[in-house]
C-alpha positions in Angstrom: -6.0 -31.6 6.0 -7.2 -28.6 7.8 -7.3 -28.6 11.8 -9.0 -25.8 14.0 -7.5 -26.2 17.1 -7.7 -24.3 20.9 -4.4 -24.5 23.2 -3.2 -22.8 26.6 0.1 -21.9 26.7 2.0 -22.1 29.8 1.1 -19.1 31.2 -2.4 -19.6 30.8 -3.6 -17.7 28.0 -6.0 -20.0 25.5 -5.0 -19.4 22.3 -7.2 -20.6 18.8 -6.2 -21.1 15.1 -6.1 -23.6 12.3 -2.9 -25.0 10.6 -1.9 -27.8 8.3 -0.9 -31.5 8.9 -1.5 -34.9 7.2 -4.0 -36.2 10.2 -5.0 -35.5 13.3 -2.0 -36.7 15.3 0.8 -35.0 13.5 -1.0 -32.0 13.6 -1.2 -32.9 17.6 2.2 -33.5 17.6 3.3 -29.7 16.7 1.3 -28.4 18.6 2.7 -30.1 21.4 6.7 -29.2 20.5 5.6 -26.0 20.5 5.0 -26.2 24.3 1.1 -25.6 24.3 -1.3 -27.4 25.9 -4.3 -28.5 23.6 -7.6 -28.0 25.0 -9.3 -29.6 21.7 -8.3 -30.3 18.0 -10.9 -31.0 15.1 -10.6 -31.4 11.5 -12.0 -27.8 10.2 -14.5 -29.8 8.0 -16.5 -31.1 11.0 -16.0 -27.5 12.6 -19.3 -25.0 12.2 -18.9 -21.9 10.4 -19.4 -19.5 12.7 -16.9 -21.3 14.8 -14.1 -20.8 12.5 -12.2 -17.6 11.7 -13.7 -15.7 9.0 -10.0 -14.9 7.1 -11.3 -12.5 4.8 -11.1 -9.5 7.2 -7.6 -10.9 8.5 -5.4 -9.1 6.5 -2.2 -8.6 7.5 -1.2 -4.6 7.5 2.5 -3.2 7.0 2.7 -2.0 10.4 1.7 -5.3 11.7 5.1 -6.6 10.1 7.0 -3.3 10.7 5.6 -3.8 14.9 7.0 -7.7 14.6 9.9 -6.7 13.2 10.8 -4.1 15.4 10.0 -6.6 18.8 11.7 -9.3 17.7 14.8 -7.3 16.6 14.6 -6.2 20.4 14.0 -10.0 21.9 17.4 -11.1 19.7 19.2 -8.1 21.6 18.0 -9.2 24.9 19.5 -13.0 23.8 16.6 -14.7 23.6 16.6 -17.9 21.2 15.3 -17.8 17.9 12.6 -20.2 18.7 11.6 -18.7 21.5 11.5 -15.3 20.1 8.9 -16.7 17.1 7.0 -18.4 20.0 7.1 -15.2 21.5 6.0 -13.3 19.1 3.2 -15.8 18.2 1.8 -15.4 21.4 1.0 -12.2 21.7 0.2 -11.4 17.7 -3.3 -10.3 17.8 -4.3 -11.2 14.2 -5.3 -14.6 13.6 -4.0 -14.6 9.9 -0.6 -13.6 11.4 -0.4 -15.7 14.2 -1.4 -18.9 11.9 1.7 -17.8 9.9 4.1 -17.3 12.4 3.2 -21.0 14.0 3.8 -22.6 10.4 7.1 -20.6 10.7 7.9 -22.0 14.3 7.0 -25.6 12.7 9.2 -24.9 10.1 11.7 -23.9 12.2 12.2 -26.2 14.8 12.2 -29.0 12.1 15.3 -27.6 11.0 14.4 -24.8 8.3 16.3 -21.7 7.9 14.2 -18.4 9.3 14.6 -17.2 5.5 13.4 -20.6 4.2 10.2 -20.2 6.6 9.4 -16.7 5.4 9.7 -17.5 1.7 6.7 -19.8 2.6 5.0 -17.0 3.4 5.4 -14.7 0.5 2.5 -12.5 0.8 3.3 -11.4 4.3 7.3 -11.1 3.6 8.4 -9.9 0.7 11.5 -11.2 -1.2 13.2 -8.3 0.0 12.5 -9.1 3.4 13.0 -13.1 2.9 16.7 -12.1 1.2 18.1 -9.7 4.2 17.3 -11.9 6.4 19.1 -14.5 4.9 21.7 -12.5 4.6 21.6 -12.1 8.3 21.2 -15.9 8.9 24.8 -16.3 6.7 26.4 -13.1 8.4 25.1 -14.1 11.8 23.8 -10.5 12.1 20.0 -11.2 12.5 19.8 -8.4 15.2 20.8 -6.1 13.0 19.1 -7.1 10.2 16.0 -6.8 11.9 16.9 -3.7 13.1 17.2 -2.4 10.0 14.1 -3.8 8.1 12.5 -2.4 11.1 13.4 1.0 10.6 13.3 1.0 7.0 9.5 -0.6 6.8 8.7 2.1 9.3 10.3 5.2 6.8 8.2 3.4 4.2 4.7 3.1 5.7 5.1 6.6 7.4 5.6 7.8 4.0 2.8 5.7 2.4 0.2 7.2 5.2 1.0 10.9 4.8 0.6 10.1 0.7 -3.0 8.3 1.5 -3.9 11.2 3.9 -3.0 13.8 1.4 -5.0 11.8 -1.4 -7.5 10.9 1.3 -8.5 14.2 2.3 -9.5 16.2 -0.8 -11.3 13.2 -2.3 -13.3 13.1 0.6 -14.2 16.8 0.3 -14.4 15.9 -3.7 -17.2 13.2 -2.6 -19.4 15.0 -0.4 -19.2 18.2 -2.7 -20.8 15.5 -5.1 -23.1 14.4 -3.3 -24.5 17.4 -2.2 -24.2 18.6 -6.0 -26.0 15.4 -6.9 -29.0 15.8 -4.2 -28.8 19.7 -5.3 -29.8 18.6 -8.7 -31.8 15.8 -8.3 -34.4 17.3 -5.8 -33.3 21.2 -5.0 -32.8 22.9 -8.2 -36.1 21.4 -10.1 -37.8 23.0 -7.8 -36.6 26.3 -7.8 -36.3 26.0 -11.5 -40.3 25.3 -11.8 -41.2 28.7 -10.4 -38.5 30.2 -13.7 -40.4 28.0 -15.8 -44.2 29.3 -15.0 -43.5 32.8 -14.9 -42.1 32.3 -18.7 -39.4 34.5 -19.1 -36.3 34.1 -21.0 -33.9 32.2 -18.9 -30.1 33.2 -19.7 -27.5 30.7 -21.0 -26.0 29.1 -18.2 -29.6 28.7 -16.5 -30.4 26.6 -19.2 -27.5 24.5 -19.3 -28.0 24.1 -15.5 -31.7 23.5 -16.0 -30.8 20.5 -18.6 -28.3 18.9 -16.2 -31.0 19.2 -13.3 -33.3 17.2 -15.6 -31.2 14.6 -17.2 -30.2 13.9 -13.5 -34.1 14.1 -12.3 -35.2 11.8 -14.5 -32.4 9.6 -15.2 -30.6 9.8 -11.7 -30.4 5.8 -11.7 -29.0 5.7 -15.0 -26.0 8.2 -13.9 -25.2 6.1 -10.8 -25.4 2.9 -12.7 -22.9 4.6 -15.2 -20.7 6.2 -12.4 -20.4 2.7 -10.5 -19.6 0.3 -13.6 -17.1 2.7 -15.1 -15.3 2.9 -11.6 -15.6 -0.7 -11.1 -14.6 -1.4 -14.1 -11.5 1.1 -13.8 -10.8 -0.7 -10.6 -10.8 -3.9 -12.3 -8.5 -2.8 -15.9 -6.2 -1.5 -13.3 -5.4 -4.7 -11.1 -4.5 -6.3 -14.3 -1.0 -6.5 -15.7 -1.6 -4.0 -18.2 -3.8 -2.0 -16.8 -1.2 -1.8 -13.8 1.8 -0.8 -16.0 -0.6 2.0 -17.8 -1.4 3.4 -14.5 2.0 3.4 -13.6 3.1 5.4 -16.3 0.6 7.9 -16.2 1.0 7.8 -12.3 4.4 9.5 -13.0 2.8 12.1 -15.6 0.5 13.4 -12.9 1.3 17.8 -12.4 3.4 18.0 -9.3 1.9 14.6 -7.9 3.5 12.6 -10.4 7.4 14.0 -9.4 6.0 13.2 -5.8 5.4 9.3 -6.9 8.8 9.0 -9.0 10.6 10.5 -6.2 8.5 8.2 -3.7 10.1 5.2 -6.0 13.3 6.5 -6.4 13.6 6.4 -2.7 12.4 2.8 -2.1 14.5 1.7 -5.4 17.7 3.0 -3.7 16.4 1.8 -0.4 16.5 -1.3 -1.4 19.3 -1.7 -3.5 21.4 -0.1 -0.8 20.4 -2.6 1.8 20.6 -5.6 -0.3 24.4 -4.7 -1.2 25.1 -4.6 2.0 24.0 -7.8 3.3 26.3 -9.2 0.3 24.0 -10.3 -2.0 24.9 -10.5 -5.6 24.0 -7.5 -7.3 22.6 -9.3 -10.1 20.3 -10.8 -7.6 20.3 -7.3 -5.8 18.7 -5.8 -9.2 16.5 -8.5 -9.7 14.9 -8.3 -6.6 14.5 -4.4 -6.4 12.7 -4.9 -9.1 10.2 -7.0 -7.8 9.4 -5.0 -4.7 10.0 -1.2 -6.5 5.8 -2.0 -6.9 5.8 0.3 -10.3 6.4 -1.4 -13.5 8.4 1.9 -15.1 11.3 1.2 -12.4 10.9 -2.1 -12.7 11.5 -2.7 -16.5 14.5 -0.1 -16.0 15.7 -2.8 -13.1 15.2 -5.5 -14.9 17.1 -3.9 -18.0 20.3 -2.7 -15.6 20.1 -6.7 -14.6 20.5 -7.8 -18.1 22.9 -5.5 -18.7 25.0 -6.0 -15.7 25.4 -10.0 -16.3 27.1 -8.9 -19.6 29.4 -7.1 -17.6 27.9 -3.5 -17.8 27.3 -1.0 -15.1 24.2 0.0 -13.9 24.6 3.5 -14.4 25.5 3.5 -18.1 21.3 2.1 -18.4 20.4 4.3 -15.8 21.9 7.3 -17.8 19.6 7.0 -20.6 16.6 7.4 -18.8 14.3 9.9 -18.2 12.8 9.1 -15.4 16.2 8.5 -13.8 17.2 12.0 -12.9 21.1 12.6 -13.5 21.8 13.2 -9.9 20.6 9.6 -8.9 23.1 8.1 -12.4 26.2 10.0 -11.3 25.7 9.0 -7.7 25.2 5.2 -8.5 28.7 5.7 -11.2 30.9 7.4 -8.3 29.7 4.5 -6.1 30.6 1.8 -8.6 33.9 3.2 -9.6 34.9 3.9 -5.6 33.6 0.6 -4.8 30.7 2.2 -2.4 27.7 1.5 -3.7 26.0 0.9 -1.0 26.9 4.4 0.4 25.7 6.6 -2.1 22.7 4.6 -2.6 21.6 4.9 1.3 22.4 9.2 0.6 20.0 9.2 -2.2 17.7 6.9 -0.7 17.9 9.3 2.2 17.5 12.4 -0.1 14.9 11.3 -1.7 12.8 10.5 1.1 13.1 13.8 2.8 12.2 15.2 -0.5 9.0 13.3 -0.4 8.1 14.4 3.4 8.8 18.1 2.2 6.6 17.6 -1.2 3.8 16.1 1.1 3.7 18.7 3.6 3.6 21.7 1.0 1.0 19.7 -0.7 -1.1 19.2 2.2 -1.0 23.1 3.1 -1.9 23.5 -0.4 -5.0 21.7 -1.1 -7.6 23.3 1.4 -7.7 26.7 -0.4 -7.4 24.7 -4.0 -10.6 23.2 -2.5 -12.1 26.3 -1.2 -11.4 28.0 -3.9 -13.1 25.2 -6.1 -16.3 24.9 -3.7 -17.1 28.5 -4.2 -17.0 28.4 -7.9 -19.0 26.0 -8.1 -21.7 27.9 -5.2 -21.2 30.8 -7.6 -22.1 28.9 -10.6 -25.4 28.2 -9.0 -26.0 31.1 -7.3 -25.5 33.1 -10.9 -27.7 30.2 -12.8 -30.5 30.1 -10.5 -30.9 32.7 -7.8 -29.7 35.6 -10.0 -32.8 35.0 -12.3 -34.9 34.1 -9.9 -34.2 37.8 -7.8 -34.8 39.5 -11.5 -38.0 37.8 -12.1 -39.2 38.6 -7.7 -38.2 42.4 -9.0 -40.5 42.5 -12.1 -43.2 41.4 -10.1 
């Protein structure tokens, strides 16, 4: 059963959320070993609508989890107990969705579950990446680090993730406008000027014409286009989320002109990232490969990964698959053979993980300085193309007269 339930916590702030229990009174019983004070409890069924959190729009962001991992990395450095640290952090968690999650994790916890174990419960919020260092952390009683370090290396990742969505972000909101203004242009604008051509009954050149017919397909049959332009991008959207839509997009993702190196470095970085890290914390590297390939979040890499873990349990190395790649460059191969043949794998993967990362800030920055004059450059040929189509024949015609 479902419980929506408001509490005070000892220093007074009311707090509200829903959460899981058999009945009523076990669900009472939490709340209470969790040191609140319950102001009321009912069974979400009997609770109105509008009463309820609308979880939808409670997503949980990256830097939500890259802001909780970063404070409770500092609350285990200041000796605070584990318990208290999730209680903590519960408390003053904003987002309903998260703080619903981290009180199933305090339940979990103080009935005796590893931290790990309560994560994996969680699996859309923490990732197995994230669920396995920490439970390497839990078994080399280095959770402050470990925190530490998912901390810092979730905040490399989403800084890197927002300059890529500000880069794509800008120009295809330049691209959008410049369509919508070309779409209004043709739909309402150029008919008009166009009629005054068509009465005087001249000769209109070539590209007139062709700019005339796309004025009046789009006149006449302007519903039709944005029906067509909304289905086929919906039903992109939708070919995409699925599996094989997914692994074609990631293929051609990495065929892209200059942004495609951009992404295969991107992954590169986050492959070695994690492999590095994983190492590390002393998990087997079977398991190592097998989960990098779960979180690389391209299905290239990950088929590569998965290969290399085959491989590996046969008693392989990971750089003789590696080396027959191509979208493995050479450089990342002999740095992954030096580090299994000196035993430091973990090193060289953090330098190329590290390499690769400012080589994706460096990409990102050039590409951001150049794709306002691309843009500009763009706009104006398509301003010339009208200006040439309409008000060029339009001047010769005012002359005659």
């Amino acid at each position: 059963m479902q419980f929506y339930y408001q509490v005070r916590t000892r220093q007074g702030d009311v707090k509200n959320g829903t959460m899981e229990a058999p009945h009523r009174d076990a669900a009472i019983e939490v709340l209470r070993r969790s040191n609140f004070i319950i102001i009321s409890i009912e069974d979400v069924s009997a609770t109105p609508f509008f009463s309820r959190g609308i979880k939808f729009f409670s997503r949980i962001s990256k830097k939500e989890v890259v802001i909780f991992s970063r404070q409770i990395a500092t609350l285990f450095q200041a000796k605070v107990p584990l318990l208290e640290a999730l209680k903590t952090m519960m408390d003053q968690t904003v987002n309903q969705a998260f703080k619903d999650a981290l009180l199933d994790i305090v339940k979990n916890v103080d009935a005796g579950a590893p931290l790990s174990k309560a994560f994996a419960e969680h699996k859309k919020i923490f990732s197995g990446f994230y669920v396995n260092m920490v439970k390497s952390g839990e078994v080399s009683g280095k959770l402050e680090e470990v925190f530490g370090y998912l901390a810092d290396a979730l905040e490399r990742e989403y800084y890197i993730v927002q300059k890529i969505r500000g880069a794509i972000t800008y120009p295809a909101f330049i691209i959008f406008g410049f369509a919508a203004v070309m779409f209004v242009m043709m739909v309402w604008v150029v008919p008009n000027l166009t009629l005054i051509l068509k009465e005087t009954g001249v000769e209109m050149p070539f590209l007139t014409r062709v700019v005339v017919g796309i004025s009046d397909a789009f006149a006449n049959y302007w519903w039709a286009i944005l029906i067509f332009v909304f289905a086929f991008m919906g039903g992109l959207w939708y070919y995409i989320s699925t599996r094989q839509g997914k692994a074609l997009w990631d293929r051609v993702q990495l065929k892209i002109p200059i942004i495609g190196n951009m992404f295969r470095k991107y992954y590169l970085a986050r492959m070695a990232d994690s492999l590095s890290a994983l190492i590390q914390g002393g998990i087997p590297i079977v398991q190592v490969i097998g989960i990098t390939a779960e979180v690389v979040r391209n299905s290239v890499f990950e088929s590569i990964l998965l290969e290399a873990a085959e491989q590996v349990k046969k008693g392989n190395t990971m750089s003789s698959v590696f080396k027959g790649k191509k979208d493995i460059p050479v450089m990342v191969t002999q740095m992954v053979f030096v580090g299994e043949e000196s035993g430091k794998l973990d090193t060289t993967l953090k330098a190329a993980a590290d390499f690769y990362h400012k080589e994706v800030t460096v990409m990102m920055d050039n590409l951001v300085t150049l794709i306002e004059p691309v843009l500009i450059l763009l706009l104006g040929v398509g301003v010339a193309i009208l200006l040439v189509a309409i008000l060029m024949p339009m001047y010769n015609v005012a002359q005659n007269f």
